[in-house]
KOLZA-718206 format. One record per atom (N, C-alpha, C): x, y, z; residue in one letter. Coordinates in steps of 0.2 Angstrom, whole numbers, plus 5000, padded with zeros to 4 digits. Example, Ala and Ser with C-alpha at 12.3 -4.5 7.8 and 13.67 -1.06 7.14 Angstrom:
residues 2
506649725039A506249785039A506649845039A506449895035S506849955036S506450005039S
//
This chain:
residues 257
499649854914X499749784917X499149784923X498749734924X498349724929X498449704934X498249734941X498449734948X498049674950X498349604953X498049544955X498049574963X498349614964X497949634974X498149694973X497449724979X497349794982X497449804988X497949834991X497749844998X497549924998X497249915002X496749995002X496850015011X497050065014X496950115021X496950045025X497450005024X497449955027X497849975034X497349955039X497749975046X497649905052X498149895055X497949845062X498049885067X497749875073X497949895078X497849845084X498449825089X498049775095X497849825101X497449805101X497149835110X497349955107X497749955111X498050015109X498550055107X498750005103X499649995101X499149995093X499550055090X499450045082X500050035078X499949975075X500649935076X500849945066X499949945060X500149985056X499850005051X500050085049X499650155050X499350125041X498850185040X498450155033X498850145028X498750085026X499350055020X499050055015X499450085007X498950055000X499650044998X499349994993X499849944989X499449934984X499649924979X499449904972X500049844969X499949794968X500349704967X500049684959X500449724952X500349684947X500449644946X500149584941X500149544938X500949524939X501249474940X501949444938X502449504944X502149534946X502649564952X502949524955X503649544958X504049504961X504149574967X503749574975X503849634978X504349604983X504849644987X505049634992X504949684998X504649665003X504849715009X505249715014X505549775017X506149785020X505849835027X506249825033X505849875037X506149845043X506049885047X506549875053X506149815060X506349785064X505949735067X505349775071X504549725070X504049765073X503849825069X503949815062X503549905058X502949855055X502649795055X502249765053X502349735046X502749725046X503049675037X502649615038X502649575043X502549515043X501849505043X501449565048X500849585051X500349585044X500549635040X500349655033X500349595028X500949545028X500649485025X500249425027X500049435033X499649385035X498949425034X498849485034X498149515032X497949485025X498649495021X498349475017X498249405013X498449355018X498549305018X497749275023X497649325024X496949305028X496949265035X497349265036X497649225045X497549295047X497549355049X497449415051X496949435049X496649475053X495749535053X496449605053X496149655047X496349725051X495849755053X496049815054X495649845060X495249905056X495549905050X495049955045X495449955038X495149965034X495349965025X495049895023X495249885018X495249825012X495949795009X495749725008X496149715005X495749654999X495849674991X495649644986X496049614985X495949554980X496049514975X495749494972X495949504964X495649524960X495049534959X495149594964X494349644965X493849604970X493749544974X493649524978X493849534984X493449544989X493949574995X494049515000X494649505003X494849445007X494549445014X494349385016X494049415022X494349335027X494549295024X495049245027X495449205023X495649155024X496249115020X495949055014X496149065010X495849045002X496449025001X496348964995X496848924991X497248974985X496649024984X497149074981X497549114983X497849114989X498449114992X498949074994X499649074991X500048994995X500549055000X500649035006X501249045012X501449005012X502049025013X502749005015X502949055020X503249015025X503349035033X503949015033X504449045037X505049055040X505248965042X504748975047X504948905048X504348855044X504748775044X504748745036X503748725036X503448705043X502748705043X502348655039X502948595038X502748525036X502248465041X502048455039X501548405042X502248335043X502448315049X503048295051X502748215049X502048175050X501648135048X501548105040X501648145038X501648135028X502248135026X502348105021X502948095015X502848175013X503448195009X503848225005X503248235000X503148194996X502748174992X501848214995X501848174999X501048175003X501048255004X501348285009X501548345012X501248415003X501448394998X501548414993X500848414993X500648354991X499948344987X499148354994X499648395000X498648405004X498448455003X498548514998X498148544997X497548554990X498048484985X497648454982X497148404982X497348374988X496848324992X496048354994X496348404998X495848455000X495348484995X495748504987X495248524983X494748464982X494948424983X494448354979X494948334974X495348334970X495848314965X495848244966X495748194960X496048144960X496448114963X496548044964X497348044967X497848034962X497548024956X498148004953X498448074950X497948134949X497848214946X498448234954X498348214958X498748234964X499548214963X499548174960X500348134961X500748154954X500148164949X500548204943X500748274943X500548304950X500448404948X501148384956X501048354960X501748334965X502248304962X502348274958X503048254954X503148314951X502848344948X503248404943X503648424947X503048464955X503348524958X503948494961X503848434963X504748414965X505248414961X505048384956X505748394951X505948464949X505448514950X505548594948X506048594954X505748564961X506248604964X506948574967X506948514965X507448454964X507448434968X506848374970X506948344975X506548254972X506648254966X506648184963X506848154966X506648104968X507048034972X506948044980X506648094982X506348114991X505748094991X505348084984X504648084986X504548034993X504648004996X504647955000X504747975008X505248005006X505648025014X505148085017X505248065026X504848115031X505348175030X504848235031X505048285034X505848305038X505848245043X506148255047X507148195044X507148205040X507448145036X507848215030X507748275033X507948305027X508048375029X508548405027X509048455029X508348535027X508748565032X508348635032X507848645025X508448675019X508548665014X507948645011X508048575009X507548515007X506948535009X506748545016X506248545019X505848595017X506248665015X505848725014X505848725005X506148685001X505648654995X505248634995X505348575000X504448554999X503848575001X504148645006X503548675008X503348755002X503948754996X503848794993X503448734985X503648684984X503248654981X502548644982X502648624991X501848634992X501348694989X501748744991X501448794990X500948824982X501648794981X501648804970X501148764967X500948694970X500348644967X499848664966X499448724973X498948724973X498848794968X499348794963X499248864959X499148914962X499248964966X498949014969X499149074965X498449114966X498749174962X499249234964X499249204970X499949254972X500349234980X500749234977X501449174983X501449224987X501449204992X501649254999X502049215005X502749245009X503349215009X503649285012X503349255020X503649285027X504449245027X504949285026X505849275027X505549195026X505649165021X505849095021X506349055020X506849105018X507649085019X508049105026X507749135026X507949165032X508249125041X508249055040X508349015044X508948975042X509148985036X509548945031X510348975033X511048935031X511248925029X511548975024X512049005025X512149055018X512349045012X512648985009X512548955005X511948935000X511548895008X510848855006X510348925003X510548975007X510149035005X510049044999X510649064995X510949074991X510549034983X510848954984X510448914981X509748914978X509248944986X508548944985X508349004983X508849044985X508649114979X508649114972X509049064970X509049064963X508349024963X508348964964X507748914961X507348964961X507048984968X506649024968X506549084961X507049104958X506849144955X506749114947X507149054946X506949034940X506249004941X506149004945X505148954945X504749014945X504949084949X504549144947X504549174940X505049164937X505249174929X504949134925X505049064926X504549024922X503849014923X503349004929X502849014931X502449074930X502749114930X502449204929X502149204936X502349194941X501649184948X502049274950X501449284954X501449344956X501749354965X502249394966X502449354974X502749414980X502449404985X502649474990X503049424995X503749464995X504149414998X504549475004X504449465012X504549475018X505249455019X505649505019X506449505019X506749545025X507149545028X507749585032X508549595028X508649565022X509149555018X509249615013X509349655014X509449715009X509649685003X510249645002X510649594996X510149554993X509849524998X509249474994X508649514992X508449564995X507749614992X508149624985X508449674985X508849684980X508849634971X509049564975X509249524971X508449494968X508349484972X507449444972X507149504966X506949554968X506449584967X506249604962X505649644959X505549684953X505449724956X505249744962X504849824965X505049814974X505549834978X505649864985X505249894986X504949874991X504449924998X504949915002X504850015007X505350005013X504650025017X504649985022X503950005028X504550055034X504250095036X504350125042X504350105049X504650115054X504550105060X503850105062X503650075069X503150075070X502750135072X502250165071X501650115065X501850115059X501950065056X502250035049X501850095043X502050105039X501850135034X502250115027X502150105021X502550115016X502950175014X503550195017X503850275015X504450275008X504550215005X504650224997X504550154994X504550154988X504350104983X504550104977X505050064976X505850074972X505750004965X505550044959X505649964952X506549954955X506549884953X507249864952X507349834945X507749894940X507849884933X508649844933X508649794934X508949734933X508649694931X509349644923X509049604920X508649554922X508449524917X508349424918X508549394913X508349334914X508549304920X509149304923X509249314931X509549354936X510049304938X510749334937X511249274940X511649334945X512049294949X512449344954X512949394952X513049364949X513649404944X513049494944X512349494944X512549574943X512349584949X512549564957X512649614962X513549674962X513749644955X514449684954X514149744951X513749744948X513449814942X513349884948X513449934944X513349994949X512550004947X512050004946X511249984946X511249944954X511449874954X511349854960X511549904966X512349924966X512449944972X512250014971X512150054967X511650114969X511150114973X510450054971X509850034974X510050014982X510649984982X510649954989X510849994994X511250044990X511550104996X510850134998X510550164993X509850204993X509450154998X509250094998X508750075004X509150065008X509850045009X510150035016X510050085022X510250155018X509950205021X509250235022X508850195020X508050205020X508050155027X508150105025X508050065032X508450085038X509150105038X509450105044X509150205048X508850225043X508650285046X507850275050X507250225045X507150165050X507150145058X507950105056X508050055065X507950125065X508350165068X508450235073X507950255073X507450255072X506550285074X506550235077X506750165077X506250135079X506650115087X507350115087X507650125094X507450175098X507450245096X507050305097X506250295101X505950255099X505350255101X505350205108X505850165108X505850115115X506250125121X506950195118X507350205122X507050275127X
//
């Protein structure tokens, strides 16, 4: 299978604080990765390098085989919080970064319908931002995402603000649009249950300076319904990194106490 990103001795440091130590990663094709790791081991850090809104401090980081040097359309984020333009319709919000390619408008409003209906928000094209529940809002900012085709979805905790329910809900769409689209995606989590459930391959980063210290396939079926967090496969896996992370927190209490 071929790796659509390379992280190579990737390191940040601010001022004198190395916050995370040399990382390699290899992200094939159609990967679904999750990362796990205690607050401050550089999860979030790590994907904005590779999101290009961060400089590290030494290493590379490729896409496919190009090295990234700032933010490109071949990256879609999704941020924790929703980061809608509160000025634009549902609809509009969707279609600016097809604007910005030069698209059509009419090219614009047929690649924005789909992605609403994929993520059920037919009949919102119209409504602000502010006109619609958490939930809703962080569709449209995962639609927006999806229009501009990116070769790989990048998605700091974006449930993570939700609702357990709501959560719940967007975990699934989420994953049947990853199923369907074949998109390649590193998703920044604190949820053992949702890493678990989401992913095809766990990363646990280390206390700070962050490192990658295991890298776990998750051999569960698809397409993925809840029914298999009952399987002994899931609760194996989850005991295994519960304990990878909470041995984690405790380095990382350690180092401030």
């Amino acid at each position: 299978m071929n790796n659509v990103l390379a992280i190579r001795g990737v390191e940040r440091r601010f001022d004198t604080t190395l916050a995370l130590s040399a990382t390699d990663l290899d992200v094939a094709e159609n990967d679904f990765i999750t990362i796990l790791g205690p607050s401050g081991c550089g999860k979030s850090t790590l994907l904005r390098i590779v999101a290009g809104l961060d400089q590290q401090t030494a290493g590379e980081v490729l896409l496919d085989g190009q090295r990234i040097d700032g933010p490109g359309a071949d990256r879609g984020m999704v941020f924790q919080s929703y980061t809608l333009f509160p000025w634009l319709t549902v609809r509009d919000n969707v279609c600016f970064g097809l604007r910005e390619k030069g698209l059509p408008r009419e090219q614009q409003l047929d690649i924005a319908n789909g992605f609403l209906q994929k993520v059920g928000l037919k009949g919102f094209e119209h409504h602000y931002p502010k006109q619609l529940s958490g939930g809703m809002q962080q569709r449209t900012a995962i639609a927006r995402a999806l229009a501009n085709d990116p070769r790989i979805l990048l998605m700091d905790e974006p449930f993570g603000a939700l609702d357990h329910q709501t959560r719940e809900l967007m975990q699934e769409l989420l994953l049947g649009i990853w199923e369907a689209q074949k998109k390649t995606v590193l998703f920044v989590t604190h949820d053992i249950d949702e890493s678990v459930f989401m992913a095809s391959r766990v990363v646990v980063m280390s206390a700070r300076p962050g490192r990658i210290k295991l890298d776990r396939r998750v051999e569960l079926p698809h397409p993925r319904h809840y029914s298999v967090k009952t399987s002994p496969a899931f609760a194996a896996l989850k005991a295994e990194l519960t304990e990878s992370v909470r041995a984690e927190v405790l380095a990382a209490q350690a180092l401030v106490s």
